[in-house]
Predicted model as a PDB file, atoms N, CA, C, CB and O in Angstrom, pLDDT in the B-factor column:
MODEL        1                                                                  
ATOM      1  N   UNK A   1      22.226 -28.817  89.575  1.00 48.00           N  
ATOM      2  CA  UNK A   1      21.245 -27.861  89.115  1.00 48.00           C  
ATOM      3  C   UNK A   1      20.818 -28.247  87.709  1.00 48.00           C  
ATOM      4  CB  UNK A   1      21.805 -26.420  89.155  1.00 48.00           C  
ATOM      5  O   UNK A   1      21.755 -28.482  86.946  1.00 48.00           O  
ATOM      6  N   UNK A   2      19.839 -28.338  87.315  1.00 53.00           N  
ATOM      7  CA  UNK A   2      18.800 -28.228  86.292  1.00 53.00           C  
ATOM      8  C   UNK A   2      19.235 -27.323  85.089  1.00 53.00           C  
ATOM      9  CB  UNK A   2      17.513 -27.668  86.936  1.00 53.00           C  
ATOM     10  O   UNK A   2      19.790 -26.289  85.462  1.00 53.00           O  
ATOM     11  N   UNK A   3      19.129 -27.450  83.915  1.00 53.00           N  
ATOM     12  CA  UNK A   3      19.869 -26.586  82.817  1.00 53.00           C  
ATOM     13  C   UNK A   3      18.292 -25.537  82.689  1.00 53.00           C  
ATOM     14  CB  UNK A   3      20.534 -27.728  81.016  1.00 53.00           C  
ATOM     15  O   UNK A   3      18.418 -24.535  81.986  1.00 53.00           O  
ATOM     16  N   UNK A   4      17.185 -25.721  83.205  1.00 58.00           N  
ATOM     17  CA  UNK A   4      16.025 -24.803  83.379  1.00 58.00           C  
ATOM     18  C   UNK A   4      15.978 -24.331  84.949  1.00 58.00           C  
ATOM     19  CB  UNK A   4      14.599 -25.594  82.923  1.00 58.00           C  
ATOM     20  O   UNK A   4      14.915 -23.934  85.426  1.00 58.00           O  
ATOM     21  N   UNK A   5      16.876 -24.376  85.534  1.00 60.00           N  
ATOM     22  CA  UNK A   5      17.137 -23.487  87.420  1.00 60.00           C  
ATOM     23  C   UNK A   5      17.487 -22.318  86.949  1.00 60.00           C  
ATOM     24  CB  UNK A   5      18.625 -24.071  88.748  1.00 60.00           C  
ATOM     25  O   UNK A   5      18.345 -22.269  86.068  1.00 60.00           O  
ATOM     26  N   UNK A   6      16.887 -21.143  87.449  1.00 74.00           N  
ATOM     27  CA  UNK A   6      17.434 -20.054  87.244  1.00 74.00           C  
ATOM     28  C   UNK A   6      18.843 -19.727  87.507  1.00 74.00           C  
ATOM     29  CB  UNK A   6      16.777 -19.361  87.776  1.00 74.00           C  
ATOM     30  O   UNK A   6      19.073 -20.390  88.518  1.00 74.00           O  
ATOM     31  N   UNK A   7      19.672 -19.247  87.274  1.00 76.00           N  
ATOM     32  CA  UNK A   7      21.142 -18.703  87.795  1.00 76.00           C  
ATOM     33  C   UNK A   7      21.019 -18.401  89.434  1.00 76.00           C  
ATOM     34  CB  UNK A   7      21.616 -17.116  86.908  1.00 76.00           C  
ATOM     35  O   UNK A   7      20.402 -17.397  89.789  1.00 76.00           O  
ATOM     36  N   UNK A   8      21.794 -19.550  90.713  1.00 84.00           N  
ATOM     37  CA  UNK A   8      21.729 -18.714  91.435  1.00 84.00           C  
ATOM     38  C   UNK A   8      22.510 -17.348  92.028  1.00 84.00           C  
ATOM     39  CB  UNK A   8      21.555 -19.329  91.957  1.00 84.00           C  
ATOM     40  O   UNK A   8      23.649 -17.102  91.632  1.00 84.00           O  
ATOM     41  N   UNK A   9      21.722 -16.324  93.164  1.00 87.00           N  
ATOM     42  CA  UNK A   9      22.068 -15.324  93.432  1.00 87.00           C  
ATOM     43  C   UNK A   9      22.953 -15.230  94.582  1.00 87.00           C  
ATOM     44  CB  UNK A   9      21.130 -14.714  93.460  1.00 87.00           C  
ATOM     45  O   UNK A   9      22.780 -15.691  95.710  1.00 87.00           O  
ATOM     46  N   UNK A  10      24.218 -14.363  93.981  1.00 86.00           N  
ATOM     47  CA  UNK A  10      25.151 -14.443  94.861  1.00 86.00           C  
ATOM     48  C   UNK A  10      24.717 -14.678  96.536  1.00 86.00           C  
ATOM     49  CB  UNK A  10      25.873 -13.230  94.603  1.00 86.00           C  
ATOM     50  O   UNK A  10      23.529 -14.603  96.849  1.00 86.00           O  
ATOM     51  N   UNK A  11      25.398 -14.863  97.202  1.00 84.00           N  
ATOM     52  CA  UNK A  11      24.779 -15.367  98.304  1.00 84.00           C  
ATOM     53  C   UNK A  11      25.316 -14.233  99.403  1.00 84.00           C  
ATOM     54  CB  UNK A  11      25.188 -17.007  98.588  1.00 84.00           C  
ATOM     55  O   UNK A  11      25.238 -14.543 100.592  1.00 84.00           O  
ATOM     56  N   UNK A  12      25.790 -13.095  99.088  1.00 85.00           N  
ATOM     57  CA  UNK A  12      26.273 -11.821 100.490  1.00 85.00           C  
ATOM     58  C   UNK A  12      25.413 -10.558  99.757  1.00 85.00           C  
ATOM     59  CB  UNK A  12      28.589 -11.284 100.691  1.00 85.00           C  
ATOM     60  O   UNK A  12      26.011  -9.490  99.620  1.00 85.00           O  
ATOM     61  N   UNK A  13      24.012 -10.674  99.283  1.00 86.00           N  
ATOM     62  CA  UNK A  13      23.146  -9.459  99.061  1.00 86.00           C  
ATOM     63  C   UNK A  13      22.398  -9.439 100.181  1.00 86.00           C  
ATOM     64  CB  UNK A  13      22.262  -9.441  97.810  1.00 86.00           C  
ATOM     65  O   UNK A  13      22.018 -10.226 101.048  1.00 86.00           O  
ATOM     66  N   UNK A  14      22.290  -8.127  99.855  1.00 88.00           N  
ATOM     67  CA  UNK A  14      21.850  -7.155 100.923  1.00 88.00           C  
ATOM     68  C   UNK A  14      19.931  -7.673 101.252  1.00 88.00           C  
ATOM     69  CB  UNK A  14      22.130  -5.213 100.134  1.00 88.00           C  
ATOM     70  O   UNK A  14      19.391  -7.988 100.192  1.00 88.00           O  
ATOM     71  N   UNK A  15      19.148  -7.753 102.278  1.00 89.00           N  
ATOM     72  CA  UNK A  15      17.934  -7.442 102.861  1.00 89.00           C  
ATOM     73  C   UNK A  15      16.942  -7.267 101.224  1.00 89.00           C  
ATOM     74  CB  UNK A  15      18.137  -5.864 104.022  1.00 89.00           C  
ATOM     75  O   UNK A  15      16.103  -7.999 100.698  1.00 89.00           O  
ATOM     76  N   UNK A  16      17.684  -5.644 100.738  1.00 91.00           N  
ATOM     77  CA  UNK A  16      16.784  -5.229  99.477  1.00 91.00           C  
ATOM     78  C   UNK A  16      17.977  -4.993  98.686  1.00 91.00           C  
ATOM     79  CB  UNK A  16      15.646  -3.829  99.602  1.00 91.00           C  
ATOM     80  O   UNK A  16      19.158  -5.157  98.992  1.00 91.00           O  
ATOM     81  N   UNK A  17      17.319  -4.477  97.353  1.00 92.00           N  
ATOM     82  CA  UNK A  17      18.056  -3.475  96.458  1.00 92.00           C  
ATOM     83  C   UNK A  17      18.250  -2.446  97.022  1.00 92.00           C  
ATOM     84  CB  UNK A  17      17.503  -3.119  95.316  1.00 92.00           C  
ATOM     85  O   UNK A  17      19.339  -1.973  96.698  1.00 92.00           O  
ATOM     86  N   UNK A  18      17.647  -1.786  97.808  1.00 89.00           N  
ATOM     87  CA  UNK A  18      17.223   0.157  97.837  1.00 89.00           C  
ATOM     88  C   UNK A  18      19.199   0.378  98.590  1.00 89.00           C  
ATOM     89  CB  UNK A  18      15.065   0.922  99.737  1.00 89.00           C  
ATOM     90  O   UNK A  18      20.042  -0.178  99.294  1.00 89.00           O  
ATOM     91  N   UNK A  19      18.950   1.544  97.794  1.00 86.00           N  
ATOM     92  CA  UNK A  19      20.388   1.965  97.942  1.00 86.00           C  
ATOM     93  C   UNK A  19      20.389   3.375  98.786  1.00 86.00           C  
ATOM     94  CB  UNK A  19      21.118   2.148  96.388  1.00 86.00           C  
ATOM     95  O   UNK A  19      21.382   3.996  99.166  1.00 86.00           O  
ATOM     96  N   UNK A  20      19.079   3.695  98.966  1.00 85.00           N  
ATOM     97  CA  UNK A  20      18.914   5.283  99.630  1.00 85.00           C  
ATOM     98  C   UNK A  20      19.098   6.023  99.066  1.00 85.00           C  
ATOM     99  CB  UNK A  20      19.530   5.769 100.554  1.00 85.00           C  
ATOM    100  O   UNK A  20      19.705   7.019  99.458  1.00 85.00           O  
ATOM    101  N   UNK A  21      18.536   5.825  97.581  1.00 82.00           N  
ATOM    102  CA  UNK A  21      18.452   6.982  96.695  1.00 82.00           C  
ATOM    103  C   UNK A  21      17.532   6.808  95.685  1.00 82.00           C  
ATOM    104  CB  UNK A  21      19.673   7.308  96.108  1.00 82.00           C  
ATOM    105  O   UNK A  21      17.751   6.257  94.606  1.00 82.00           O  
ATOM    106  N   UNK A  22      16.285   7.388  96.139  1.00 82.00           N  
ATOM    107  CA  UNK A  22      15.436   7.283  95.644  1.00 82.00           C  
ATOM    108  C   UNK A  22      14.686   8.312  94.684  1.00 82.00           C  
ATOM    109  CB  UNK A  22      15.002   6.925  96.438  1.00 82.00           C  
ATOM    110  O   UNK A  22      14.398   9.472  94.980  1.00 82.00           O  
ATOM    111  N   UNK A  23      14.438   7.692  93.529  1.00 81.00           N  
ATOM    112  CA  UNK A  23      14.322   9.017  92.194  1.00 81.00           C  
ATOM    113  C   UNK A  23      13.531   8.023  90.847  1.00 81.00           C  
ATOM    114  CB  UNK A  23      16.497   9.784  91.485  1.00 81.00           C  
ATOM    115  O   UNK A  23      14.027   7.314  89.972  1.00 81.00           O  
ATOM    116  N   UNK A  24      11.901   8.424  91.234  1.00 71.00           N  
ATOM    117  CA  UNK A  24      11.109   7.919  89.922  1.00 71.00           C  
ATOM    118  C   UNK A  24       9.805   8.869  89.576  1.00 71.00           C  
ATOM    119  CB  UNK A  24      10.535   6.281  90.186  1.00 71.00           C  
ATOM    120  O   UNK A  24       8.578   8.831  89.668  1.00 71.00           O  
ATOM    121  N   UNK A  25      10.850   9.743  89.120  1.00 72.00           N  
ATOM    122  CA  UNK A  25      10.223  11.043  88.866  1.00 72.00           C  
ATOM    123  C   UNK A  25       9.570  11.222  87.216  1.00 72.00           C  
ATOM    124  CB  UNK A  25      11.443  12.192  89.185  1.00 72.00           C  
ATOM    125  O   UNK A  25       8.830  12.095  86.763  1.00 72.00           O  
ATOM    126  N   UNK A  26      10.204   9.969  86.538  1.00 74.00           N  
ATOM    127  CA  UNK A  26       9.792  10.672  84.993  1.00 74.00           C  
ATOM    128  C   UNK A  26       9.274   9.204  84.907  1.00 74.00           C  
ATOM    129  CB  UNK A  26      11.195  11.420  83.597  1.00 74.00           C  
ATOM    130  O   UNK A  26       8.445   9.135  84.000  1.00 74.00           O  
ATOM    131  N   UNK A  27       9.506   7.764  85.651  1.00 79.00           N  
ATOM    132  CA  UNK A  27       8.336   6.715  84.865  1.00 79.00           C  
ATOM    133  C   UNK A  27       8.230   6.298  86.560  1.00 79.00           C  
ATOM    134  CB  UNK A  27       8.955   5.141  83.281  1.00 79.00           C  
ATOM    135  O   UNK A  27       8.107   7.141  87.448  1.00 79.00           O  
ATOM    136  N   UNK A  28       8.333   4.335  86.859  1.00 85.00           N  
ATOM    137  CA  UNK A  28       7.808   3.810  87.580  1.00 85.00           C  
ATOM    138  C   UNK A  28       8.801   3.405  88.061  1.00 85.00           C  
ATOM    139  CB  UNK A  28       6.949   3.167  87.301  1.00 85.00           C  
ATOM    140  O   UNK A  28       8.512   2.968  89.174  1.00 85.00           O  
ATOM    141  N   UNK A  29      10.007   3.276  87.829  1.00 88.00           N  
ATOM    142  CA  UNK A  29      11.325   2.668  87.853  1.00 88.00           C  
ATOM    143  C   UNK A  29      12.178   3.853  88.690  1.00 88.00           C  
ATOM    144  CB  UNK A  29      11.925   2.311  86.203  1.00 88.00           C  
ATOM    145  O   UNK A  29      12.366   5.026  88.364  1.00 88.00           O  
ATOM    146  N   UNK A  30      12.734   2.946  90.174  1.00 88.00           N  
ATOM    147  CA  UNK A  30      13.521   3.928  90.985  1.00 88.00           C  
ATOM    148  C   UNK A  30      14.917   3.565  90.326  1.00 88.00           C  
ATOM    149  CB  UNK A  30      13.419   3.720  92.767  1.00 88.00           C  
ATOM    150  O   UNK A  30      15.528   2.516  90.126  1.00 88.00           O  
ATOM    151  N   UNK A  31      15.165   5.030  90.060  1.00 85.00           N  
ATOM    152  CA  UNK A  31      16.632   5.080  89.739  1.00 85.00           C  
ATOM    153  C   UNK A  31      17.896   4.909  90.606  1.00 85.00           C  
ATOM    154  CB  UNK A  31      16.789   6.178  89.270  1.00 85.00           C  
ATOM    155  O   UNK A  31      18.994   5.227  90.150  1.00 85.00           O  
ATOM    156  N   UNK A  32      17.765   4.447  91.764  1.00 86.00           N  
ATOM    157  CA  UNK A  32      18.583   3.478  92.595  1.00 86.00           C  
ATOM    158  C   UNK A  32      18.834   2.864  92.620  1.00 86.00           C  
ATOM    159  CB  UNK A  32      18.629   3.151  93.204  1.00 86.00           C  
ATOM    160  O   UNK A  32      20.023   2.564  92.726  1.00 86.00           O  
ATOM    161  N   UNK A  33      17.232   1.626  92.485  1.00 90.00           N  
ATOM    162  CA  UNK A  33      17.263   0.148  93.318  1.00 90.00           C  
ATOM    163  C   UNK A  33      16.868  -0.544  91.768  1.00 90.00           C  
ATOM    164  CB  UNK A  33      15.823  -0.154  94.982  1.00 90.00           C  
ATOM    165  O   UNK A  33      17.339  -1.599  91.343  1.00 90.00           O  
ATOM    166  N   UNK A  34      16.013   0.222  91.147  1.00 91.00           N  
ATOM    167  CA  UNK A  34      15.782  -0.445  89.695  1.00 91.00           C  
ATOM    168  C   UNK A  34      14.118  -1.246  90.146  1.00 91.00           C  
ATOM    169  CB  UNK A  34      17.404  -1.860  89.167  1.00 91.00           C  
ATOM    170  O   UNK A  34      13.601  -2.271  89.702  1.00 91.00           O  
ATOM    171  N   UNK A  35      13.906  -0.817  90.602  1.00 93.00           N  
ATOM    172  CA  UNK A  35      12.952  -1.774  91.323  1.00 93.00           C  
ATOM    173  C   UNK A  35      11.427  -0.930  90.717  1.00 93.00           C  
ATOM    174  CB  UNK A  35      13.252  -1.797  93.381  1.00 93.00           C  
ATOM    175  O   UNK A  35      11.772   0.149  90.235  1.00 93.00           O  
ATOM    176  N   UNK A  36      10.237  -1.086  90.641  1.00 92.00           N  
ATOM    177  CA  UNK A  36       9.068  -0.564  90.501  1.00 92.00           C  
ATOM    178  C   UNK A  36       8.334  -0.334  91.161  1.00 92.00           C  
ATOM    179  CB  UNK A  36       8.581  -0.900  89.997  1.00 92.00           C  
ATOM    180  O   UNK A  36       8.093  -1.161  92.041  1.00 92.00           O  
ATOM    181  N   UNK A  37       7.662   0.763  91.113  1.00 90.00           N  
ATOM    182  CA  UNK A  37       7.393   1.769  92.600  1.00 90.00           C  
ATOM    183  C   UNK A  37       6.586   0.483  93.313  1.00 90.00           C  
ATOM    184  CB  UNK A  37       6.145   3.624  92.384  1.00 90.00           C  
ATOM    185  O   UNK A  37       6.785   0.193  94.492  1.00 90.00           O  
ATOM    186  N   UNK A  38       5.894  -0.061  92.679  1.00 93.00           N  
ATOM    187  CA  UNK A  38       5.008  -1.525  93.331  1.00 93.00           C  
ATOM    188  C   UNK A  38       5.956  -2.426  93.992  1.00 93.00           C  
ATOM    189  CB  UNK A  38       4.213  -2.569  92.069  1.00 93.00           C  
ATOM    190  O   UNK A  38       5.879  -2.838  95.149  1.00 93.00           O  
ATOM    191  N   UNK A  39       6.667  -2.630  93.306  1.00 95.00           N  
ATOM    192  CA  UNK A  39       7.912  -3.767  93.837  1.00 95.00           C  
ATOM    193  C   UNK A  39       8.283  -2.846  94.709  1.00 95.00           C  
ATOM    194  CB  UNK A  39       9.282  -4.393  92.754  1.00 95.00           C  
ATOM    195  O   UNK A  39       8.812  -3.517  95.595  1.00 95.00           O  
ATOM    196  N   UNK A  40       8.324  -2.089  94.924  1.00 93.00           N  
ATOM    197  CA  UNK A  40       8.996  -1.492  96.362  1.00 93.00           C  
ATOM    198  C   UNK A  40       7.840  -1.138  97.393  1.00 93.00           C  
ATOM    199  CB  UNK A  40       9.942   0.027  96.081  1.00 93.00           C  
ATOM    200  O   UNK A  40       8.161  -1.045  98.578  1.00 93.00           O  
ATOM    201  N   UNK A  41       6.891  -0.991  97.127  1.00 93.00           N  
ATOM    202  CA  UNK A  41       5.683  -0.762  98.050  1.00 93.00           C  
ATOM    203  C   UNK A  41       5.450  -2.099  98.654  1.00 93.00           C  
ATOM    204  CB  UNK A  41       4.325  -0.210  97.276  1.00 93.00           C  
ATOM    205  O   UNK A  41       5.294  -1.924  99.862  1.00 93.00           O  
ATOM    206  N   UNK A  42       5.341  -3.589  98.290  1.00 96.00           N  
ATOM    207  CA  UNK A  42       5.323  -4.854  98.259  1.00 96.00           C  
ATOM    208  C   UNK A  42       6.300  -5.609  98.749  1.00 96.00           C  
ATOM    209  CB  UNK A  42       5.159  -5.152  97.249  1.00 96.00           C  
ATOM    210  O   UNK A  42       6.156  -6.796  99.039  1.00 96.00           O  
ATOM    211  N   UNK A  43       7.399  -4.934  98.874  1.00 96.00           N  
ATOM    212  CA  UNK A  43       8.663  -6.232  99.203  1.00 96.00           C  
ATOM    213  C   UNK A  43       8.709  -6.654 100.567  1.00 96.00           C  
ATOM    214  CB  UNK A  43      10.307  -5.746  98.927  1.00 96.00           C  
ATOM    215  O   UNK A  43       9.193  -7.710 100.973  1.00 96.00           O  
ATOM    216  N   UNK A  44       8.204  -5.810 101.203  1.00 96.00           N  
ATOM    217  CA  UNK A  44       8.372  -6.623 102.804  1.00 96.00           C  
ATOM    218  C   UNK A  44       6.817  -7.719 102.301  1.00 96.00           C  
ATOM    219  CB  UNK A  44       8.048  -5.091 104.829  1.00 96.00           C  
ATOM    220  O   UNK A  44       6.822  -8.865 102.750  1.00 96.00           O  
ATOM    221  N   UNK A  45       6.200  -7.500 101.847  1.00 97.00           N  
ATOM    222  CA  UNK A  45       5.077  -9.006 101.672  1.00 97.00           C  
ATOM    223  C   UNK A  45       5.303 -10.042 100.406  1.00 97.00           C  
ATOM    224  CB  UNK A  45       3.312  -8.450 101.380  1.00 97.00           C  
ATOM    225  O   UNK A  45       4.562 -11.001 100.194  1.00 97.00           O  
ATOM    226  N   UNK A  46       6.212  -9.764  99.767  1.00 97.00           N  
ATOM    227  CA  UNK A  46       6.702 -10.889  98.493  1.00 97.00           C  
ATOM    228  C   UNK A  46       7.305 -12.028  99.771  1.00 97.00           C  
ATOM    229  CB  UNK A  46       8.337 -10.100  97.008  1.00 97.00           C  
ATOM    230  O   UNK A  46       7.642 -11.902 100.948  1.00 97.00           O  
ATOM    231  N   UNK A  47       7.204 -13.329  98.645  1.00 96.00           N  
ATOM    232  CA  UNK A  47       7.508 -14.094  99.284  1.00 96.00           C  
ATOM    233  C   UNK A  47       9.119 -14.390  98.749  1.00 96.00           C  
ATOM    234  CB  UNK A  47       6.462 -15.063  99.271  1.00 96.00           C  
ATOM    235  O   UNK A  47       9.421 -13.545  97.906  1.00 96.00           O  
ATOM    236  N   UNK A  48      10.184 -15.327  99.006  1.00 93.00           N  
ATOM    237  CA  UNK A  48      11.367 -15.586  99.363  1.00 93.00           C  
ATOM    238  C   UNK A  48      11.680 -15.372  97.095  1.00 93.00           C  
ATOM    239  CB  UNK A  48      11.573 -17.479 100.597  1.00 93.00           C  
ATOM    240  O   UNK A  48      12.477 -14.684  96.456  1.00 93.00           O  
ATOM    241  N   UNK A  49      10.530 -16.401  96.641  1.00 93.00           N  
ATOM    242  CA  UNK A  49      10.854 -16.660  95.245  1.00 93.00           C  
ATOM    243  C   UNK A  49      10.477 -15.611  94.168  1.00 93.00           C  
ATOM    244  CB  UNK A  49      10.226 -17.884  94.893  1.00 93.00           C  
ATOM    245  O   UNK A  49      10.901 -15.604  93.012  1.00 93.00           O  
ATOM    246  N   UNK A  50       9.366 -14.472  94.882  1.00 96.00           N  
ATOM    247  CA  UNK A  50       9.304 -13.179  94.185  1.00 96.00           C  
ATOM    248  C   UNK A  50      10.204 -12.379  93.692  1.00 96.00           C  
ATOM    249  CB  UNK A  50       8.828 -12.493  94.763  1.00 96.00           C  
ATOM    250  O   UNK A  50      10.404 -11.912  92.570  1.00 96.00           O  
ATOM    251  N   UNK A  51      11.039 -12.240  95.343  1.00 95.00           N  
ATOM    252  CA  UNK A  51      12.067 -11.462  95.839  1.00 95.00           C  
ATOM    253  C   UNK A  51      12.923 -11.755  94.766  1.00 95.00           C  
ATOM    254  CB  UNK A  51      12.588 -11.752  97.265  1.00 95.00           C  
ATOM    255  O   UNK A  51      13.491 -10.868  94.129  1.00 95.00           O  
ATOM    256  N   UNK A  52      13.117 -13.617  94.402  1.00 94.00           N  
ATOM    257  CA  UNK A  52      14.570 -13.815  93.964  1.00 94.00           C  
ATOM    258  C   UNK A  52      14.347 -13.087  92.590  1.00 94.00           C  
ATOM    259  CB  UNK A  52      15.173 -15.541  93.867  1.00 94.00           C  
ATOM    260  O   UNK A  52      15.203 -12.282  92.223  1.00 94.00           O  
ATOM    261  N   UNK A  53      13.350 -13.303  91.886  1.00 95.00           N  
ATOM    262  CA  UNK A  53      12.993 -12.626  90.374  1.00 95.00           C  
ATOM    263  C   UNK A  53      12.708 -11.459  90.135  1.00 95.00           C  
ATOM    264  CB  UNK A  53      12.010 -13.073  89.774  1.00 95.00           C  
ATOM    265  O   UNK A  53      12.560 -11.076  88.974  1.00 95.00           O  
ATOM    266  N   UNK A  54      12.540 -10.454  91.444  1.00 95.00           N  
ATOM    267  CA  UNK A  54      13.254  -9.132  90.844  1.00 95.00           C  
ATOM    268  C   UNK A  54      14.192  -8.669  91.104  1.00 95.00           C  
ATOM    269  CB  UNK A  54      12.791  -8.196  90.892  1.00 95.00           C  
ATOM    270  O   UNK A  54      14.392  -7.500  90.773  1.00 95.00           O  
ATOM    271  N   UNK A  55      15.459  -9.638  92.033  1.00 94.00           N  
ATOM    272  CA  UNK A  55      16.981  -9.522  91.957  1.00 94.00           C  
ATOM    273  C   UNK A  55      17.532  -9.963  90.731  1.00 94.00           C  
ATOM    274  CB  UNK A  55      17.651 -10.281  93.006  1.00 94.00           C  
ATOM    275  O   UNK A  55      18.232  -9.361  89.917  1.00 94.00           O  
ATOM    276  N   UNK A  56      17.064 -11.200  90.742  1.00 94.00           N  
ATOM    277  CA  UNK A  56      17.652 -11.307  89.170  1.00 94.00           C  
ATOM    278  C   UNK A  56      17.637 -10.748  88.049  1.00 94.00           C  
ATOM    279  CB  UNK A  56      17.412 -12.069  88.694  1.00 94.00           C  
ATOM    280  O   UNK A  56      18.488 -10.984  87.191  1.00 94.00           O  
ATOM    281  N   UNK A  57      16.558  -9.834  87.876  1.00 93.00           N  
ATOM    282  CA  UNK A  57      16.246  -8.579  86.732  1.00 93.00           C  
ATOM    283  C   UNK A  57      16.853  -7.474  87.174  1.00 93.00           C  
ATOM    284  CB  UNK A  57      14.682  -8.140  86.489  1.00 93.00           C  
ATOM    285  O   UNK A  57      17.229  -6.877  86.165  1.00 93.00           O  
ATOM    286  N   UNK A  58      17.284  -6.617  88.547  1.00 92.00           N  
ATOM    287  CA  UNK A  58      17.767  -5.865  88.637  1.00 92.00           C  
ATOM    288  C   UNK A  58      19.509  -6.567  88.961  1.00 92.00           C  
ATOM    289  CB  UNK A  58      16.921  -5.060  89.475  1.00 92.00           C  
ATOM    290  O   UNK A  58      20.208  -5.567  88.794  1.00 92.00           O  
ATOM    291  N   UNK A  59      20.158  -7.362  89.204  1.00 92.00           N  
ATOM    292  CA  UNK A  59      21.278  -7.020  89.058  1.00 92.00           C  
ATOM    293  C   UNK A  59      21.791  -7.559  87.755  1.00 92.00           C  
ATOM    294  CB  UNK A  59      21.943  -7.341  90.134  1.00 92.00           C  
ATOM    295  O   UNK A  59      23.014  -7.673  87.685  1.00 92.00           O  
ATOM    296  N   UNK A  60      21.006  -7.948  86.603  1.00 91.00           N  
ATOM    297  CA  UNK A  60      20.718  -8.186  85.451  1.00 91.00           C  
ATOM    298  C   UNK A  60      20.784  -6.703  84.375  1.00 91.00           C  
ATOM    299  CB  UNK A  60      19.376  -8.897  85.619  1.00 91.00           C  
ATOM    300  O   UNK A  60      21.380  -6.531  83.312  1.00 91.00           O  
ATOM    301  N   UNK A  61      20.027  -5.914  85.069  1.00 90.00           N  
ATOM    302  CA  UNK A  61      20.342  -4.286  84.167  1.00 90.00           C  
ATOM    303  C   UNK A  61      21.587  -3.883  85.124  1.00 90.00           C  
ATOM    304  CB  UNK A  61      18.730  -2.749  84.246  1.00 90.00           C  
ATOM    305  O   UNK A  61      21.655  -2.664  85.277  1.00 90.00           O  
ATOM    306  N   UNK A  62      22.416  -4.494  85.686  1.00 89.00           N  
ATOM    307  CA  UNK A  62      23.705  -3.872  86.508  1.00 89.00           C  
ATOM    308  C   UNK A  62      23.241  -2.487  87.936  1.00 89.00           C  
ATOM    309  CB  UNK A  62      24.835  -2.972  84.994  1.00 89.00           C  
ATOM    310  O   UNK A  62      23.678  -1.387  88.275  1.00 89.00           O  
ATOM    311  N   UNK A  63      22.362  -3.233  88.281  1.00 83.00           N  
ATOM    312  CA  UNK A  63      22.132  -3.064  89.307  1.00 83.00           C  
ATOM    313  C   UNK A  63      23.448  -3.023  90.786  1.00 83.00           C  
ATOM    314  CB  UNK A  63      21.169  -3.975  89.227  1.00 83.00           C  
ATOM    315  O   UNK A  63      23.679  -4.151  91.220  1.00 83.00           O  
ATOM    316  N   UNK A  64      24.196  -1.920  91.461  1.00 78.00           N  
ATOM    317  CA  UNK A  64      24.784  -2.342  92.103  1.00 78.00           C  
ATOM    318  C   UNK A  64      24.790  -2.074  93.941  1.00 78.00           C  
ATOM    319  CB  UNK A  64      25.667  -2.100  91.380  1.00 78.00           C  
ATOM    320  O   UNK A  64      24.443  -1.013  94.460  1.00 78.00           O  
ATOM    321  N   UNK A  65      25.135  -2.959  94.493  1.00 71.00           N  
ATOM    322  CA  UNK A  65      24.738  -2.837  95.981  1.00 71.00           C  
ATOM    323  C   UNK A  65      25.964  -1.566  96.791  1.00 71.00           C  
ATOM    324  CB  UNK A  65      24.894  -4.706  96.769  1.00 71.00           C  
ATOM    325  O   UNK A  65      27.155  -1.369  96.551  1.00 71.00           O  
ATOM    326  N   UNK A  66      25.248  -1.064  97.551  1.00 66.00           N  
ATOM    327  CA  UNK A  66      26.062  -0.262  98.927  1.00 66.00           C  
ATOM    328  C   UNK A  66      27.045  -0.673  99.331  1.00 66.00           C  
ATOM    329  CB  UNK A  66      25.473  -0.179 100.144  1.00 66.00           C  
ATOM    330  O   UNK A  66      26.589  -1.668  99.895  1.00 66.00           O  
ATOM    331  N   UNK A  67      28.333  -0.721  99.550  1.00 62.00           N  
ATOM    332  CA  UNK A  67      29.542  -0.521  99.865  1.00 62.00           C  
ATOM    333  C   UNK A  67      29.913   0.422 100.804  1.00 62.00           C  
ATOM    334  CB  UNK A  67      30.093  -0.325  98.915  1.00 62.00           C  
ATOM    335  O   UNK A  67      30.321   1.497 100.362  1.00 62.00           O  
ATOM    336  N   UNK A  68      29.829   0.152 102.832  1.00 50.00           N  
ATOM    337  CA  UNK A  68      30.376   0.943 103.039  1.00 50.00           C  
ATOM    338  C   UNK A  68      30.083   2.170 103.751  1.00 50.00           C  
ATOM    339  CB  UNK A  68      30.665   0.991 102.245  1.00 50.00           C  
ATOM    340  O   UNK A  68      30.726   2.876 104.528  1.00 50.00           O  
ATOM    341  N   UNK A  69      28.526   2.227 103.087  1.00 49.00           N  
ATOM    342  CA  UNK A  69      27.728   3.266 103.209  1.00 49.00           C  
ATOM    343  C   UNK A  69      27.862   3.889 102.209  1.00 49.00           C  
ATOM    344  CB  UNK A  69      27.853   3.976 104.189  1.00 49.00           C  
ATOM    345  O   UNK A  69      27.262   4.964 102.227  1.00 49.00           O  
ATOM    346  N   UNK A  70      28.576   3.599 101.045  1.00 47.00           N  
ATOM    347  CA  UNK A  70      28.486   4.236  99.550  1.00 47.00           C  
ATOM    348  C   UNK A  70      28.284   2.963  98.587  1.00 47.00           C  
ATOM    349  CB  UNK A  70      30.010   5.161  99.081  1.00 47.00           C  
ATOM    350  O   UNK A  70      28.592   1.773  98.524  1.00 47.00           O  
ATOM    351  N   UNK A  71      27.634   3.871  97.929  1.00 45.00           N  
ATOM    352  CA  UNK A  71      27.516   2.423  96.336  1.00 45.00           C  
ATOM    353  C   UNK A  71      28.411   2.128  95.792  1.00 45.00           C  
ATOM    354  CB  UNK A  71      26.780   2.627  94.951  1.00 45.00           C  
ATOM    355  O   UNK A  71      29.404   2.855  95.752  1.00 45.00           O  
ATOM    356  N   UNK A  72      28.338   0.889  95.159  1.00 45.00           N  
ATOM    357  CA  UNK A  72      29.806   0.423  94.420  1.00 45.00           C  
ATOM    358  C   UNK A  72      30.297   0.856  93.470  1.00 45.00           C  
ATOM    359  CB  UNK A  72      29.929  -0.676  94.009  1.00 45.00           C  
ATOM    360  O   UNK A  72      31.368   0.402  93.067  1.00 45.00           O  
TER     361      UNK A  72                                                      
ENDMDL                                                                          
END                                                                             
């Protein structure tokens, strides 16, 4: 890897961020997934390298995945 390759992303994440709890009531930013109401309206049509750059910003603010059927 390239010292300019982004960090790669763990490799057992989930489909999306969305955690099934959805709450962006005071800006644009779901307080779940971390994601922006656009980025979430859009993600089934982003392509593979979109996707990877707003995983990397959300598990970057500690973003964490479902466990279980509960969050981590």
């Amino acid at each position: 890897m390239k010292a300019s390759d982004p960090t790669p992303l763990p490799p057992d994440l989930p489909q999306s961020p969305c955690v099934g709890i959805c709450s962006a009531c005071f800006d644009d930013v779901c307080r779940g997934c971390g994601r922006t109401l656009t980025e979430i309206s859009n993600w089934l049509f982003m392509s593979d390298a979109e996707r990877q750059v707003i995983w990397r910003r959300v598990l970057a603010q500690g973003w964490q995945p479902r466990q279980n059927g509960r969050r981590a």
